[in-house]
N, C-alpha and C positions, 0 to 999 in steps of 0.2 A: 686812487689806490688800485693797483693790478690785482689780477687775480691772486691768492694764496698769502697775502702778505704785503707789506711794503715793497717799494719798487727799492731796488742795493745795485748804485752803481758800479757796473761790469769793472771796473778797479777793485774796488772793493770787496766784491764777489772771485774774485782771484786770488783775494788774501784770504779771506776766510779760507778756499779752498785748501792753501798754502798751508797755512792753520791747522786744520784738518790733517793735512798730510803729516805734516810736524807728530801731530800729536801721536798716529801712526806709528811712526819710527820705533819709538821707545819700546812698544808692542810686541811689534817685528825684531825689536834687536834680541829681546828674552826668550824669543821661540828657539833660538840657535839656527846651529846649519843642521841637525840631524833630522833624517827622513819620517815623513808623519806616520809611513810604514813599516813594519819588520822589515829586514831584508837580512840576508844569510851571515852577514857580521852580527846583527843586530840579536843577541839572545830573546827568545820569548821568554817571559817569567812562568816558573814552574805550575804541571796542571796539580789541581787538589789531588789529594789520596783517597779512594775509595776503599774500604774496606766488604764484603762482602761475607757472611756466614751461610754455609752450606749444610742443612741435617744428610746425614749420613742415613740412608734407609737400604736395606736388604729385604728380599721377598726370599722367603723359604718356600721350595715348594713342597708339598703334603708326602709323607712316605708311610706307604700301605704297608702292613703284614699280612700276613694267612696265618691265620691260628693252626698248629702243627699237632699230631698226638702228641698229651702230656706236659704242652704248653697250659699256663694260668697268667690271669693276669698279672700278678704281683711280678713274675718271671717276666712277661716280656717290661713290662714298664721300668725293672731292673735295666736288660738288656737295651734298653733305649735312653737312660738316663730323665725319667720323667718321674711323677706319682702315677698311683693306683686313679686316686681320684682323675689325674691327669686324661688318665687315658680312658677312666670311665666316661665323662665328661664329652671328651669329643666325639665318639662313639652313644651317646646317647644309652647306654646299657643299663637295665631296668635290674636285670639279677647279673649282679659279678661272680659269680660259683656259676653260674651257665653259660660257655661262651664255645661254640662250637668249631670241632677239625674242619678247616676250609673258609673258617667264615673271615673275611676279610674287614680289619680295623684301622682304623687311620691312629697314624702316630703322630701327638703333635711333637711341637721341636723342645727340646730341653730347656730350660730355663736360663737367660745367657747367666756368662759367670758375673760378680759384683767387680767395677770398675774401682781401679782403686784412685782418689781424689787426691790431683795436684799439690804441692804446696808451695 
């Protein structure tokens, strides 16, 4: 006995090969003629759909007053569309009836308005 197996003589070993091929065919007839790669007839099938959502953010920057004769708070915080406590608040102000000609306050920004929901 040869190495790997029975000795098959070279006839025989020719069919089988034959064999072999045969079985092949059938293989090969199912692939078709069309190229294993895209090519510019050939469409690619579409890419997925990404969706992406973006938050929407704005940076207000801070807008100072000067407290003027005869200004109060309640007046500018009118004049700016905020509360009293609003503007107490970011100002830090210990007594609201004391706010001095010159003394410079920070305004915060108005309250946005209420969006009104889709339907």
């Amino acid at each position: 006995m040869a190495r790997g197996g029975p000795v098959m003589p070279r006839r025989l070993r020719a069919m089988a090969g034959l064999a072999g091929a045969a079985a092949l065919v059938p293989m090969l007839a199912a692939c078709g003629d069309e190229p294993a790669t895209p090519t510019r007839e050939t469409p690619l099938p579409p890419l997925p759909t990404v969706t992406t959502t973006i938050a929407v953010t704005t940076t207000v920057a801070p807008v100072f007053y000067v407290v003027a004769p005869g200004d109060n708070l309640a007046g500018i915080a009118q004049r700016f569309g905020i509360t009293v406590a609003d503007l107490i608040a970011a100002n830090a102000i210990a007594d609201p009836n004391r706010i001095e000609v010159g003394q410079q306050l920070v305004v915060p920004p108005p309250p946005a308005p209420p969006t009104s929901a889709s339907a």
